[in-house]
C-alpha positions as a printed NumPy array, in Angstrom:
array([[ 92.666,  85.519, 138.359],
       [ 91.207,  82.133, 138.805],
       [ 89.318,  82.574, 135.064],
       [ 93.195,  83.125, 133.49 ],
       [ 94.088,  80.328, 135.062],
       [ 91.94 ,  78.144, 133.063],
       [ 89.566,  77.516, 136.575],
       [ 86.134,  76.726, 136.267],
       [ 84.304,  79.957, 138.715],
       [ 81.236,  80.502, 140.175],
       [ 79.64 ,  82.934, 141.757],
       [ 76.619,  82.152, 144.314],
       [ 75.056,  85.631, 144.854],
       [ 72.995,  84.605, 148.04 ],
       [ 75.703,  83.835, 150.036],
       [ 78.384,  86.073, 147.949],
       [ 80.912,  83.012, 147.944],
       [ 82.822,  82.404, 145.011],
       [ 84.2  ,  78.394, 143.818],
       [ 86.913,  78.1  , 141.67 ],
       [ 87.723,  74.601, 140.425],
       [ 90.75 ,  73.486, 138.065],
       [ 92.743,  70.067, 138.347],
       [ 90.897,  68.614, 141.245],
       [ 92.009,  71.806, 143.556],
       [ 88.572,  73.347, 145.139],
       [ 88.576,  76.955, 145.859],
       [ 86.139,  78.667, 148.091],
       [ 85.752,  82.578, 149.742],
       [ 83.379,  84.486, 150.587],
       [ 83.412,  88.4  , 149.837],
       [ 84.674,  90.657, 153.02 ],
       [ 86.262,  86.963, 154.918],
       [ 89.76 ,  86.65 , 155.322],
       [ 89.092,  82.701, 155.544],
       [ 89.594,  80.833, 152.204],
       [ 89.114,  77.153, 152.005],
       [ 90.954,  74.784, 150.123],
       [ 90.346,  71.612, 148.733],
       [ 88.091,  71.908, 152.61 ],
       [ 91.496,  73.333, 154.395],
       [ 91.014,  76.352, 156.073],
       [ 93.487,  79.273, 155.408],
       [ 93.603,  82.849, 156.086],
       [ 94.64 ,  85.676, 153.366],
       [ 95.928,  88.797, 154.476],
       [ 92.92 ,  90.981, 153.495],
       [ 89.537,  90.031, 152.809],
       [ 88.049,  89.388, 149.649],
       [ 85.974,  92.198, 147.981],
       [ 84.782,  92.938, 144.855],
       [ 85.808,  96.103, 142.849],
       [ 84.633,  96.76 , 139.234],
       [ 82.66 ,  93.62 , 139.016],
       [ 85.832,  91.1  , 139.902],
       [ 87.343,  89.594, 142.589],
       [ 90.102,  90.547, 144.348],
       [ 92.435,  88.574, 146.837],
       [ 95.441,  89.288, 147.884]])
């Protein structure tokens, strides 16, 4: 989602935390956490972020 949106991703395999960066809005999550940060505010999705098929989902 964040690559149609025109954001800049990355993926850091060590910690398996994803960045997404577009417009001065920071992104961060972390695969299987339901915490999501940001620009450095915490907020809480409704299910936990996995991968499936090689993407990222949140919902």
């Amino acid at each position: 989602m964040f690559e149609k949106l025109g954001a800049t991703v990355k993926w850091h395999q060590n910690t398996q935390t994803i960045t997404a960066e577009k417009e001065g809005i920071l992104v961060w999550l972390k695969l299987g956490s339901k915490n999501v940060l940001v620009n450095n505010e915490s907020k809480t999705i409704d299910v936990p972020a996995q991968a499936i098929n090689g993407r990222t989902l949140v919902l």
